[in-house]
C-alpha positions as CSV (number, residue, x, y, z in Angstrom):
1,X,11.4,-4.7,-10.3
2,X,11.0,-5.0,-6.5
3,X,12.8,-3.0,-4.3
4,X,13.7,-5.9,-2.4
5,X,13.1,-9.5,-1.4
6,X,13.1,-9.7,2.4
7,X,11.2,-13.6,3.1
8,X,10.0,-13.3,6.2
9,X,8.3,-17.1,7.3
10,X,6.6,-18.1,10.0
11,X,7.6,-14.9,11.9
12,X,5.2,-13.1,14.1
13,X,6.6,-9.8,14.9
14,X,8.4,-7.1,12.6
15,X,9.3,-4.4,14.8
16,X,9.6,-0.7,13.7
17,X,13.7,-0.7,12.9
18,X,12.8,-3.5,10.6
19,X,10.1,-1.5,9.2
20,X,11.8,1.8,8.8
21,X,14.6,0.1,7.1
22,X,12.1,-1.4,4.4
23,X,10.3,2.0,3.9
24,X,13.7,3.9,3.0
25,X,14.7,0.7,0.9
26,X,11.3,1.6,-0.9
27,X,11.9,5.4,-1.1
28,X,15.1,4.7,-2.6
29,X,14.1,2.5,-5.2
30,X,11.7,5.0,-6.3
31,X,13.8,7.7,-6.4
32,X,16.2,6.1,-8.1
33,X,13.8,5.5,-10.9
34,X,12.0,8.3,-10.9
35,X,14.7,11.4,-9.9
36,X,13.6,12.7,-13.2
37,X,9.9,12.3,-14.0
38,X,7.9,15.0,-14.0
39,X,4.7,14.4,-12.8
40,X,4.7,12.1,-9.7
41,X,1.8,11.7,-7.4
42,X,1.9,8.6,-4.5
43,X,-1.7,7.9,-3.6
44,X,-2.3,5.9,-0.2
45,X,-5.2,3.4,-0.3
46,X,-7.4,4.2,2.7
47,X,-6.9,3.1,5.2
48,X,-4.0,1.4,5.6
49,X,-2.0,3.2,2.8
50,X,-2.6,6.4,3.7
51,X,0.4,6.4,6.5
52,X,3.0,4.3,4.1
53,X,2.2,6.9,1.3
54,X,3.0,9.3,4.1
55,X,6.2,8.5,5.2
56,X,7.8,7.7,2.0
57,X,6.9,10.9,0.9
58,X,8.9,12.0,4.0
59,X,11.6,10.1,2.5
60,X,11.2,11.2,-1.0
61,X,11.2,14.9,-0.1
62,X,13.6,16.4,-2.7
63,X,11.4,15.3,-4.9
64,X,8.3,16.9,-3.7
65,X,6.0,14.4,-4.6
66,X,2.2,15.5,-4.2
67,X,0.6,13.0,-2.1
68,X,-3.0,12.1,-1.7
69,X,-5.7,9.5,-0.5
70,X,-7.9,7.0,-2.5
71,X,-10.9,5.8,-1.1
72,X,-12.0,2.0,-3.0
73,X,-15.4,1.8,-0.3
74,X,-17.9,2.4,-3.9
75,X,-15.5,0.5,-6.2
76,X,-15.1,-3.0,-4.3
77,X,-16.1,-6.2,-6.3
78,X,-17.7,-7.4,-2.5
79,X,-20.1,-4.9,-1.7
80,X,-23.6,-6.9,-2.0
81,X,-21.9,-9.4,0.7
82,X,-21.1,-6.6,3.0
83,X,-22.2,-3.5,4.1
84,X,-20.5,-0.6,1.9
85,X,-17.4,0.5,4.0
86,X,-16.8,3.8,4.2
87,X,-13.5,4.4,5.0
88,X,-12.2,7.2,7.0
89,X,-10.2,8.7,4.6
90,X,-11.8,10.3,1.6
91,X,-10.5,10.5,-2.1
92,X,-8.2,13.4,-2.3
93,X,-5.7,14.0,-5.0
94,X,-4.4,17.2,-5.2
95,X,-3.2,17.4,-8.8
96,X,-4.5,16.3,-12.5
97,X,-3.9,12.8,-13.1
98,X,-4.4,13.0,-16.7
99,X,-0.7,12.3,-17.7
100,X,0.9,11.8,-14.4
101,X,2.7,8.6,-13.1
102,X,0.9,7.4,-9.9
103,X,2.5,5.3,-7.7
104,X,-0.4,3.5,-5.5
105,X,0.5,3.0,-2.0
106,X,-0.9,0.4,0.4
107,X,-0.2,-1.7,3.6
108,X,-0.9,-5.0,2.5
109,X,-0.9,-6.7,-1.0
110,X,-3.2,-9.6,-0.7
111,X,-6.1,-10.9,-3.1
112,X,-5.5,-8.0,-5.3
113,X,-9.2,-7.1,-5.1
114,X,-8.5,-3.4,-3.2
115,X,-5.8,-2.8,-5.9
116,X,-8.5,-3.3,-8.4
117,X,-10.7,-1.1,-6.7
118,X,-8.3,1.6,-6.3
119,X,-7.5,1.5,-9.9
120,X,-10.9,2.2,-10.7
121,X,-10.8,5.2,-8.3
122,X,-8.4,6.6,-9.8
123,X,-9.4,6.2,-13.5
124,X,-12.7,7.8,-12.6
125,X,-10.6,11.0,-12.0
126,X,-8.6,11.2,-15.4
127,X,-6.0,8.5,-17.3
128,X,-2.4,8.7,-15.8
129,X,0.3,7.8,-17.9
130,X,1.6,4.8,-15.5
131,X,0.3,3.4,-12.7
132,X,3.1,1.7,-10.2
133,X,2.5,0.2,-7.3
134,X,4.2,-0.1,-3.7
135,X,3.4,-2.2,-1.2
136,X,4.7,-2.3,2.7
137,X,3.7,-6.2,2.5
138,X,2.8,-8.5,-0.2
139,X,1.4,-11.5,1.6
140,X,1.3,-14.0,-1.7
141,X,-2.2,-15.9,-2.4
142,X,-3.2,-13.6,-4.9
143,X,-6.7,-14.0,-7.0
144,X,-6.3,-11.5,-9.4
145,X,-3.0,-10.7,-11.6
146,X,-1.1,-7.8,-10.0
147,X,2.3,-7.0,-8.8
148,X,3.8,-4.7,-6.4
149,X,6.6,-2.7,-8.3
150,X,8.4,-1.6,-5.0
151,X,8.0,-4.2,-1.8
152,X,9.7,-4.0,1.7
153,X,8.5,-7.5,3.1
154,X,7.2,-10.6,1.5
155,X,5.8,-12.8,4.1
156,X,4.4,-16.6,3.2
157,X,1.1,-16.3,4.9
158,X,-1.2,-18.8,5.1
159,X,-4.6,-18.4,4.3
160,X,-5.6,-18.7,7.9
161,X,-3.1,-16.3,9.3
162,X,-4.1,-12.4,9.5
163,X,-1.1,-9.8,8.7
164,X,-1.6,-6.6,10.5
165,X,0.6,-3.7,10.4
166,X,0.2,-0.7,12.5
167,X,2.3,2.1,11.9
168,X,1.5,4.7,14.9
169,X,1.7,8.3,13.1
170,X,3.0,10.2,16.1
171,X,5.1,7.8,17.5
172,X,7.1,5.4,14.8
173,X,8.6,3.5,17.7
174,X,5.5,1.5,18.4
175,X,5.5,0.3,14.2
176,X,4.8,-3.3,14.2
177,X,3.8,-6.1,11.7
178,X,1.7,-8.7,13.2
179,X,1.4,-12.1,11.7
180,X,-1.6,-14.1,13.9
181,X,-3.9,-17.1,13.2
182,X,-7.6,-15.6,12.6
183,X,-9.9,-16.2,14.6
184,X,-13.5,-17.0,14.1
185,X,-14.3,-13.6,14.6
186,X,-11.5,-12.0,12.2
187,X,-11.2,-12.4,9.2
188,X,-8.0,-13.8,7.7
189,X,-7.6,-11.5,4.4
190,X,-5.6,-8.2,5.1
């Protein structure tokens, strides 16, 4: 079940009090379900999931959840129409999977194709138990079947309009989600 179901049309700035109060709605929701499991692990998509998994495991610290990094550059289903990019962030998990309830972390939930990707990541490494996922944004317009778990914003989009969120690790005051029309130069997908 979503964590909540802010609809966020045609706007073109979320600043970071808007943001902050999403991530703790998140963190909430998953402690509320998971106060009691015993083998947690957030993993943050790199890039862009890296920081989310980050601060809600800020949030979520009475529950000491491990956190750790996936890296979906070898995995995507677009790498002969690109080249293969290598993110900066390299896969690190820093306990077993094998049994463990994983709650994927990422930015933006868009096509679905860098969930997929991650998914694969992580299956190379062992076969959790459950696999959860939270998502800072879902943007709609998906092409393959998957659904965040936890959300804090769900924005209609259009398929021409980019959705950029930069949350600034050493100062959270400067967070911001950016909706913008793409240019011919940027691409649209986040």
């Amino acid at each position: 079940m979503p964590s909540q179901t802010n609809l966020v049309a045609k706007t073109h700035r979320i600043g970071a009090d808007e943001i902050h109060h999403a991530l703790k709605q998140v963190a909430a929701a998953i402690s509320e379900r998971h106060s009691t499991t015993p083998r947690l692990i957030l993993l943050g998509i790199a890039n862009g999931g890296v920081e989310v998994a980050r601060r809600l495991a800020a949030l979520l610290a009475p529950l000491k959840v491990p956190t750790g990094t996936v890296d979906v550059s070898f995995h995507r289903d677009d790498i002969g129409g690109r080249p293969i990019p290598k993110e900066f962030a390299p896969t690190l998990i820093p306990v077993d999977v094998n049994g463990a309830t994983i709650i994927l972390v990422d930015d933006v939930l868009f096509s679905g194709r860098t969930v997929k990707a991650a998914l694969d990541e992580i299956f190379d490494h062992g076969r959790p138990a459950k696999v959860e996922l939270a998502i800072l944004v879902d943007r709609g317009d998906r092409k393959l079947p998957f659904a965040a778990d936890y959300y804090g914003f769900m924005l209609e989009a259009t398929l021409a309009e980019r959705v950029k969120v930069s949350l600034d690790p050493r100062d959270p005051s400067r967070d911001a989600i950016d909706v913008n029309r793409a240019t011919a130069n940027q691409p649209a997908a986040s």
